[in-house]
N, C-alpha and C positions, 0 to 999 in steps of 0.2 A: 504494500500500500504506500501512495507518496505521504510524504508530509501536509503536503495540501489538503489530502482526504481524511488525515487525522486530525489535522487542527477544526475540520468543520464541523467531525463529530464530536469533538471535544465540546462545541460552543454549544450545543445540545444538552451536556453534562454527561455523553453517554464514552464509551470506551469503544475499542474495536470488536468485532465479532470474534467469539473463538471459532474456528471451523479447518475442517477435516474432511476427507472422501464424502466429498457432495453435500454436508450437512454446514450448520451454524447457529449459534448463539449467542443472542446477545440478552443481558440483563440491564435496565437501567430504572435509576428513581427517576419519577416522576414528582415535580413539586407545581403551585403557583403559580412560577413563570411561563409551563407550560400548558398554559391554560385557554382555554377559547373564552370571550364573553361570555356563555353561556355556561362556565364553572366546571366544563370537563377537558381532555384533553384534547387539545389539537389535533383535526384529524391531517394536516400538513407532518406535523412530528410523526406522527401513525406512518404516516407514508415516507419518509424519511429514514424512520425506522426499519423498515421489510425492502429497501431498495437496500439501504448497506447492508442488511445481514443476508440477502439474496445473493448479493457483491459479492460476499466471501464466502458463500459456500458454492457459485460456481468459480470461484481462482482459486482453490481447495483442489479443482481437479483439472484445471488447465495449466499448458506448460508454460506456450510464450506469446498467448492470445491475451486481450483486455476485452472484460468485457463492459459490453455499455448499454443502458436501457434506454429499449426501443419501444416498447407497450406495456404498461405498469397499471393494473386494474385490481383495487382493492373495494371488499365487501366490508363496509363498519355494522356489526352486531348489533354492540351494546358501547355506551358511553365511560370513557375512562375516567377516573380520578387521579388524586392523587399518590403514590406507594410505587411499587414496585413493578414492572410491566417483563416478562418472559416474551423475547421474539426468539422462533426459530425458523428454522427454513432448509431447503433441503431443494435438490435438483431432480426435474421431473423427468425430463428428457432432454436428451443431449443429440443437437445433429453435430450436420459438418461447419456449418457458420450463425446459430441461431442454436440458445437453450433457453426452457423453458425450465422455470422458478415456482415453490411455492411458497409461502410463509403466512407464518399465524402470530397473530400477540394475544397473550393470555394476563390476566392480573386476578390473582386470589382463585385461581383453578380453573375459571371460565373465559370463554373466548369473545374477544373483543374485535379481532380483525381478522377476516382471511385474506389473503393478495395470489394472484396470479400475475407473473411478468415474464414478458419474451426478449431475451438477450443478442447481443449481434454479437459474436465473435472480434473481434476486430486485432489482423495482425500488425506487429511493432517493427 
């Protein structure tokens, strides 16, 4: 990951994804700051969130491809608060220049976002 990409999710308050053969995790607190007028969480951070940890669990299994999002469609549940929020994500299908992502955020057991997103391979 550059530095660029770390410093952004830093501003967030969240960390990098841990991830591994197609998978990924990320945990992060939610407070106040991330908050909508409407006193839950942004669903921009929701989305923010299931693109980088999508991020990293497809460069988990690419060698010297980047990859970049080309169609990012997320389903909101239920409304976040503030605590603790579990994203993970995992790779659905892999071609030869285009994979496909899924990812969920969960807080307190129950599910808050599902996302489907389609990646472009793109070589360096």
């Amino acid at each position: 990951m550059t530095d660029n990409a770390k410093g952004f999710i830093s501003l967030i308050g969240a960390s990098d994804p841990e991830s591994a053969d197609g998978r990924a995790r990320l945990e992060v607190e939610v407070d106040e700051r991330h908050l909508n007028p409407a006193g839950t969480v942004h669903g921009g951070l929701l989305a923010t969130l299931v693109d980088t940890t999508m991020g990293a669990a497809i460069r988990s299994v690419l060698d010297e491809e980047t990859p970049a999002t080309s169609q990012l469609s997320l389903t909101y549940l239920r409304p976040g608060k503030p605590g603790r929020l579990l994203v993970t994500a995992q790779v659905s299908k892999r071609g030869e220049s285009i994979t496909v992502c899924e990812a969920d955020i969960e807080q307190d057991g129950k599910a808050l976002v599902h996302a489907l997103a389609t990646f472009a391979l793109v070589e360096h």
